[in-house]
C-alpha positions as CSV (number, residue, x, y, z in Angstrom):
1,X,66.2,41.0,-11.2
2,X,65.9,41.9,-7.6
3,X,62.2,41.1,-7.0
4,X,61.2,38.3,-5.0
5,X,59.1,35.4,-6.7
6,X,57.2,33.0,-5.0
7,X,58.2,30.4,-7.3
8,X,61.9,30.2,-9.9
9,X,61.9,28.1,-12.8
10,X,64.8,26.7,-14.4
11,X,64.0,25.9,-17.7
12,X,61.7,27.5,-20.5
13,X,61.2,23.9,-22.1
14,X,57.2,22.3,-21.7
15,X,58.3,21.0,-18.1
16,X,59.4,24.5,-16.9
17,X,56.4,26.2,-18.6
18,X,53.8,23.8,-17.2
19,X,55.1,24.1,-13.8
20,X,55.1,28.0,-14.4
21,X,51.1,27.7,-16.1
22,X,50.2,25.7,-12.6
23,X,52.0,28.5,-10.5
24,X,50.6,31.0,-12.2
25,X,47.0,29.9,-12.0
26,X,47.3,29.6,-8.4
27,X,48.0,34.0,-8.5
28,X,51.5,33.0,-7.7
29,X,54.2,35.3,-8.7
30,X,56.7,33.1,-11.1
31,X,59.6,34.3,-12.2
32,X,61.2,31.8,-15.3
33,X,65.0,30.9,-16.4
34,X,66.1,30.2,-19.5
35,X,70.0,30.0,-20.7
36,X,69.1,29.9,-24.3
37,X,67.9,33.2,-26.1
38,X,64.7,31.4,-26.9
39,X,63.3,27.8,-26.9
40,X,65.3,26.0,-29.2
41,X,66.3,22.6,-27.0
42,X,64.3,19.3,-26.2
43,X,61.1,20.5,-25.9
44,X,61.3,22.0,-29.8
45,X,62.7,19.0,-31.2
46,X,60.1,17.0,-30.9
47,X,56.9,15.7,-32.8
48,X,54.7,18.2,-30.2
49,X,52.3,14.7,-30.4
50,X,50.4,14.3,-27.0
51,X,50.1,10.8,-26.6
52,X,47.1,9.0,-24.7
53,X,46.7,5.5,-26.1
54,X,49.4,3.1,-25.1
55,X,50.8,4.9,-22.8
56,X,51.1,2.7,-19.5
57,X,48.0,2.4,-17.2
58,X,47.9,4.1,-13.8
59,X,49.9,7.6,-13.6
60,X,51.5,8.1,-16.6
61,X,48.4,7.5,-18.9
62,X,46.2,9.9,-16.2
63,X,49.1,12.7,-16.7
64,X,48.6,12.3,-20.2
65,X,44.7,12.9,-20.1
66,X,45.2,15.8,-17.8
67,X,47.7,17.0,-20.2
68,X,45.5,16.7,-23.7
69,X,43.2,18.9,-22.0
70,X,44.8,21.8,-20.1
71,X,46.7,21.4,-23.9
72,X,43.5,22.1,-25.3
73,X,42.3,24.7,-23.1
74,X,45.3,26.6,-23.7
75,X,46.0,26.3,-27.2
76,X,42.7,27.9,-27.7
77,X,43.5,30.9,-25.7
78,X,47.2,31.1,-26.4
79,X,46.4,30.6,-30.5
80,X,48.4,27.8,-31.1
81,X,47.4,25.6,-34.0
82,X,46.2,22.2,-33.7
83,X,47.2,20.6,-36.6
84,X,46.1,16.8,-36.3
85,X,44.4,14.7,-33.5
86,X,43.7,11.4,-33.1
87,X,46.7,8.5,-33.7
88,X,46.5,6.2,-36.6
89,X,48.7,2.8,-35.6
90,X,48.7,0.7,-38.2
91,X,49.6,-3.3,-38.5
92,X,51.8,-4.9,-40.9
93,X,52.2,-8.3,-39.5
94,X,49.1,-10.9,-37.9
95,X,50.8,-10.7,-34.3
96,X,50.5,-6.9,-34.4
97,X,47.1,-7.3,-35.6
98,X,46.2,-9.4,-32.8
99,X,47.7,-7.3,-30.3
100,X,45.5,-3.7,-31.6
101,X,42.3,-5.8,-31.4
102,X,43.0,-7.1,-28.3
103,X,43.6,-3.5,-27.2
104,X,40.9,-1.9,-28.4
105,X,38.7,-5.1,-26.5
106,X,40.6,-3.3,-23.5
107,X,39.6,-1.2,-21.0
108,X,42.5,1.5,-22.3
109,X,41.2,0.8,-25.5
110,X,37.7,2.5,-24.8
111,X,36.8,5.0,-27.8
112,X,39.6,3.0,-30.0
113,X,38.0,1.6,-33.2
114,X,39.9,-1.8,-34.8
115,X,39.9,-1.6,-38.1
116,X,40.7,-4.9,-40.7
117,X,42.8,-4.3,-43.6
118,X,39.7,-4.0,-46.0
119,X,38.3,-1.3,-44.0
120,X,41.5,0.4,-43.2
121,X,42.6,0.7,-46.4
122,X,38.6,2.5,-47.7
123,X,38.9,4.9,-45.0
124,X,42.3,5.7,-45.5
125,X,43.7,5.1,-48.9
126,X,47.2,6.8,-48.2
127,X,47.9,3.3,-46.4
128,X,50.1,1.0,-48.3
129,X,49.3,-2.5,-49.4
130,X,49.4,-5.8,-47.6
131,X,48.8,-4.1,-44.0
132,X,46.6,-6.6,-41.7
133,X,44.5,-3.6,-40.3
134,X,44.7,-0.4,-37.9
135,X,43.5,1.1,-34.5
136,X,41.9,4.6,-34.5
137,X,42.5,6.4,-31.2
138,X,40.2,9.9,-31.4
139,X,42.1,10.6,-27.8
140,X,45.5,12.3,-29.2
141,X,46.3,16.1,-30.2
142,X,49.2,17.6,-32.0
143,X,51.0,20.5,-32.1
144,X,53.6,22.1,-34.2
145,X,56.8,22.5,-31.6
146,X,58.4,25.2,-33.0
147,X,55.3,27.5,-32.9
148,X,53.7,26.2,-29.9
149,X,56.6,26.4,-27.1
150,X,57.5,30.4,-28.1
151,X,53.7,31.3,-28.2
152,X,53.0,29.5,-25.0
153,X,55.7,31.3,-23.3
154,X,54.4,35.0,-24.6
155,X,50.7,33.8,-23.5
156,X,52.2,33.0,-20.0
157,X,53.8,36.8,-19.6
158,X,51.3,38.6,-21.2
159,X,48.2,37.3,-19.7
160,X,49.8,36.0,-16.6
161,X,52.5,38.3,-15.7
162,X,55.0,35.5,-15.3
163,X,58.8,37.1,-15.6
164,X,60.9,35.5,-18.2
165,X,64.9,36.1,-18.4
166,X,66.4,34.6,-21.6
167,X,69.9,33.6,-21.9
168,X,70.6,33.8,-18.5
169,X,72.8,30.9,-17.0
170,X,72.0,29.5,-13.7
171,X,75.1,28.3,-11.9
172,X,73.8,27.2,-8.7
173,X,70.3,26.8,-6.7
174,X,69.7,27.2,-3.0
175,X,67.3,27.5,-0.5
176,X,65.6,30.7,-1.7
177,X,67.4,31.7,-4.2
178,X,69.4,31.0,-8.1
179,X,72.5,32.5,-8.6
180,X,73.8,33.2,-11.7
181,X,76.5,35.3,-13.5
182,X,75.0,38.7,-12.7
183,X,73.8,38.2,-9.3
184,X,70.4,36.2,-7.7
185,X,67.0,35.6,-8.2
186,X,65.2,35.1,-4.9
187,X,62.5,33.0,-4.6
188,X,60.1,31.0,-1.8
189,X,60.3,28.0,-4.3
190,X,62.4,26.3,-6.6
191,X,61.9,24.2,-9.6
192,X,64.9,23.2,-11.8
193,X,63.6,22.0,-15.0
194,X,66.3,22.4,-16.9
195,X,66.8,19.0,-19.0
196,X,70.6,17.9,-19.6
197,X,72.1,20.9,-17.5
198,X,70.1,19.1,-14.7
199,X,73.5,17.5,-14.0
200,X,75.9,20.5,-13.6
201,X,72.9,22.0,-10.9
202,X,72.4,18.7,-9.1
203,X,75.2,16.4,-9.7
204,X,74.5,14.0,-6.9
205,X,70.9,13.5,-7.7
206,X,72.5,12.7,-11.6
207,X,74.9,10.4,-10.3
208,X,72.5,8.5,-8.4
209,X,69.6,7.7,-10.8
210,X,72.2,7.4,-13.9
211,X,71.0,10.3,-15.4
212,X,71.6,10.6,-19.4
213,X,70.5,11.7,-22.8
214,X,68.1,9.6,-25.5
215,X,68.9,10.8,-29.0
216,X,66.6,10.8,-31.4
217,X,67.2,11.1,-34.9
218,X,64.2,13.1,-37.3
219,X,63.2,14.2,-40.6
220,X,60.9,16.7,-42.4
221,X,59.9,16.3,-46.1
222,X,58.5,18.4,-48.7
223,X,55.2,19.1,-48.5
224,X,53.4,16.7,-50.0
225,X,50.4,16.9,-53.1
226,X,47.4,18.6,-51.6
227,X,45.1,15.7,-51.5
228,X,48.0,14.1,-49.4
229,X,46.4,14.4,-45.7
230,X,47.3,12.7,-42.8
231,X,44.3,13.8,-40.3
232,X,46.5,11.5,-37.6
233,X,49.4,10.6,-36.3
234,X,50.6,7.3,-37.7
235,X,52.3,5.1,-36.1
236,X,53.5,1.4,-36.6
237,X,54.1,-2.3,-35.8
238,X,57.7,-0.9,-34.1
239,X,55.4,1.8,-31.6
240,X,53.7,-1.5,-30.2
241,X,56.7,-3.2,-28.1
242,X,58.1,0.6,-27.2
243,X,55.0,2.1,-25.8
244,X,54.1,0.1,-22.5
245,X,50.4,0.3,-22.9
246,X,50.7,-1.8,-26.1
247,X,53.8,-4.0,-25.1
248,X,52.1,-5.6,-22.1
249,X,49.6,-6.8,-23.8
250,X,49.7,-11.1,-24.7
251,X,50.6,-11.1,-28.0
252,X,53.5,-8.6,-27.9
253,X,56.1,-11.0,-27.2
254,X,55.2,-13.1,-30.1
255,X,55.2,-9.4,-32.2
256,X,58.5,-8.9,-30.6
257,X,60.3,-12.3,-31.5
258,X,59.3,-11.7,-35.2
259,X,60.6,-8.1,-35.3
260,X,64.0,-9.7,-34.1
261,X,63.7,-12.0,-36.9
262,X,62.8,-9.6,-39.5
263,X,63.9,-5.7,-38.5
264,X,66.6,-6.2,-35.9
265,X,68.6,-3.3,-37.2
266,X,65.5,-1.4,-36.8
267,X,65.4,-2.7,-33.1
268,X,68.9,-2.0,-32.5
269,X,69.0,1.3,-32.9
270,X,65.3,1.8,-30.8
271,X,63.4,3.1,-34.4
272,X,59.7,3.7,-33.3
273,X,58.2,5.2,-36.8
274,X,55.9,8.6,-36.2
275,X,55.4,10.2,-39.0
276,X,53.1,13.3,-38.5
277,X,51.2,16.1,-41.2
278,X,52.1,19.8,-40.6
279,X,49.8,22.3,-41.4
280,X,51.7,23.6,-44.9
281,X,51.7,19.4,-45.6
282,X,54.9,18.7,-44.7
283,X,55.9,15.2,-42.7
284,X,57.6,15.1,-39.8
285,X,59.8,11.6,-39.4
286,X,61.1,9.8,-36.7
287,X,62.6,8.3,-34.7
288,X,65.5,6.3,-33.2
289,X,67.2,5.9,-29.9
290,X,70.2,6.0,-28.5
291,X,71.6,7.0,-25.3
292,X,74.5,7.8,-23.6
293,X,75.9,11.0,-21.0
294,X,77.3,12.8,-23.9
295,X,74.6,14.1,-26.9
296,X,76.9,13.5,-29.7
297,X,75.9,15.8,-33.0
298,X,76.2,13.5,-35.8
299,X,73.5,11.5,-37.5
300,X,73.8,8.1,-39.1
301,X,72.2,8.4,-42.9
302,X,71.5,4.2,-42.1
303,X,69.4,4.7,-39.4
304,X,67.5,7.9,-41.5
305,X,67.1,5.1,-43.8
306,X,65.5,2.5,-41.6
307,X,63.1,5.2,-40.5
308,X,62.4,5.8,-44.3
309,X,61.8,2.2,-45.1
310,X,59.7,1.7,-41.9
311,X,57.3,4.9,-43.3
312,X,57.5,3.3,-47.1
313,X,56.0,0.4,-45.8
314,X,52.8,1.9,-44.2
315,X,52.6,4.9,-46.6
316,X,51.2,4.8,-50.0
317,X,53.8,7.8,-50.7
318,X,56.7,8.5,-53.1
319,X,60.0,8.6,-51.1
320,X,59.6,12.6,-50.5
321,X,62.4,14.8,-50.9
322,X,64.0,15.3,-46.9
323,X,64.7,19.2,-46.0
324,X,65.5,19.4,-42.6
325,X,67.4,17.0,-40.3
326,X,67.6,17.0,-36.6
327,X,68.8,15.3,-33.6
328,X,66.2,15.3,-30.6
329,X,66.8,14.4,-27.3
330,X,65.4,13.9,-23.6
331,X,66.6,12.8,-20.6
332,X,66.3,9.3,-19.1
333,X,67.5,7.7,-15.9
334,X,67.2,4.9,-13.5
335,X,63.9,6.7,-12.1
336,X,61.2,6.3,-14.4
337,X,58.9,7.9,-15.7
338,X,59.6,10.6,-13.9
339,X,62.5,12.3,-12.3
340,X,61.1,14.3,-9.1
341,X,63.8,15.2,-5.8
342,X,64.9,17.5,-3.8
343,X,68.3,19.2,-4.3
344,X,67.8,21.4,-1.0
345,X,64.7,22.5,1.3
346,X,61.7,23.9,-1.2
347,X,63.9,22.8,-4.0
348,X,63.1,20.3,-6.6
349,X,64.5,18.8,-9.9
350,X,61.9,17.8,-12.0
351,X,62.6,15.5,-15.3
352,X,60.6,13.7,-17.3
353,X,62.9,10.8,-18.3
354,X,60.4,8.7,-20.8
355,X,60.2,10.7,-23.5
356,X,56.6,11.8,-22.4
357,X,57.2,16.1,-21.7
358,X,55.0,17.3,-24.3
359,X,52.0,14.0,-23.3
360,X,52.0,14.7,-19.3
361,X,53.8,18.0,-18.5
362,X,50.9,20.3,-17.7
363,X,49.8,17.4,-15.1
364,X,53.2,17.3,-13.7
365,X,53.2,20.8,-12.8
366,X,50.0,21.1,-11.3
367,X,51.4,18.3,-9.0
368,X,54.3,19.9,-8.6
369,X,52.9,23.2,-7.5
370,X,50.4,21.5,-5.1
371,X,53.5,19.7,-3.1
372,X,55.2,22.8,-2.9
373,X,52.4,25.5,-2.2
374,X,49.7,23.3,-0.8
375,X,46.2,21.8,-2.8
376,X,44.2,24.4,-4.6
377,X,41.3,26.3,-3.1
């Protein structure tokens, strides 16, 4: 470990590896730390859904489009599956109705098709009854988490020679250099991407910006019948007032004062439904949020069950049988969307604290990298 790098990364989750993929690119020498053995933290928790439409105007929904296509380019090269693309988000009430058409009348909303209920259900007769219509967004891409992150990683030291050390615990960062338990790793640049453990390597910074954890709670089924097929991600009336795209548009606040009305548990305890296809026809489920400093390990089977009954009302689908469940998480803080400082000279915490890694990373990184090493040739 005694070779110098140009640029240490903390962190083998989609924020570390984008910022490595943007280095890396550049002909920089990267060098990547990871505590775990292998990705098995945030970044693998997660749906893997790259998120365009109704995410907020401006930076965030730019990141995203930057993202969906170095995602592209690199699944192709890197073999990773793409399982689904395009988002589905259905409406079961008239406000939420109102508020999709309005947003695909939108500038955001260009390439979105509004769809009435008669239509909807034609096209896609897996939707349940009584729904008042849905928005097609061809914009989104999905990939499977658990197969993605470990294959991106390989791809990253196999055809760009960046250096990874697994299960190696960084204790501190300075100027030039990480130390950990075995000695250092030198570097002319630092990135700590590193999620929750952000706060033992740059207290002050977590302190400061009330840095914590969101919780998620998430399901898989069984697979489902064969002519079962999701080709999007589906999402629902509870995705419009959480995604900032959707919630500033008029008629959210009226959508809003009815969901208190009629699903305040479901408000309560942040349930946002995504439910998503995998390729061997499995749905993933989710999800809730909570958050505090601590990630606590235990899952409420009440809040599973509003996240069921959410899905049961959109999905023309027998309750499945659940296999796996999980507890996600990100971090969030005061500084939103993004989490971006420096803990010493050429040394930066990086944190995506909305819940957006896997939907703006890759563009993240490239910024990051040009702050620290200058603007590409």
């Amino acid at each position: 470990m005694g070779t110098r790098f140009d640029l240490a990364i903390v962190g083998a989750g989609i924020v570390g590896l984008a910022h490595a993929l943007a280095a890396a690119r550049r002909g920089l020498k990267v060098v990547v730390v990871e505590r775990d053995p292998r990705a098995c933290s945030a970044s693998v928790q997660n749906f893997g859904f790259v998120t365009i439409t109704g995410q907020e105007p401006g930076p965030t929904r730019e990141r995203a489009l930057r993202t969906r296509d170095v995602w592209d380019e690199v699944a192709a090269q890197a073999g990773i599956a793409v399982p689904q693309r395009g988002a589905l988000v259905v409406a079961r009430r008239r406000e939420s109705r109102e508020l999709l058409a309005a947003y695909a009348a939108s500038p955001e909303g260009e390439g979105c098709e509004f769809h009435d209920a008669v239509h909807a259900r034609r096209r896609w007769p897996m939707l349940a009854a009584g729904l008042e219509g849905a928005l097609l967004s061809p914009h989104e891409l999905r990939v499977e988490p658990r197969e993605a992150l470990p294959k991106l990683a390989a791809w990253l030291a196999g055809r760009h020679g960046v250096a990874f050390h697994w299960g190696v615990s960084v204790g501190a960062v300075e100027p030039g250099a990480l130390v950990h338990a075995e000695g250092r790793i030198e570097a002319d640049a630092i990135v700590v991407a590193a999620g929750a453990a952000l706060r033992a390597l740059a207290p002050a910074i977590a302190r400061r910006t009330n840095y914590r954890a969101c919780r998620l709670q998430m399901m898989r089924t069984a697979a489902q019948p064969p002519a079962f097929r999701l080709e999007h991600v589906l999402m629902s009336d509870l995705s419009l007032v959480r995604y900032a795209g959707f919630a500033r548009m008029r008629p959210a606040k009226a959508l809003l004062a009815r969901l208190h009305e009629e699903v305040p548990a479901s408000l309560a305890n942040g349930v946002n439904l995504i439910v998503a296809q995998g390729a061997d026809g499995s749905l993933v489920v989710g999800d809730s949020h909570h958050y505090d400093e601590a990630i606590e390990p235990f899952a409420s089977e009440p809040v599973d069950a509003l996240i069921l009954d959410e899905m049961d009302a959109v999905l023309d689908v027998p309750r499945p049988g659940i296999t796996e469940h999980w507890l996600g998480v990100y971090p969030v803080a005061d500084v939103a969307p993004l989490l971006r400082e420096n803990i010493a000279e050429r040394v930066l915490a990086v944190a995506v604290t909305s819940g957006t890694g896997m939907s703006t990373a890759f563009a993240i990184g490239e910024e990051t990298v040009a702050s620290l090493f200058g603007a590409a040739a």
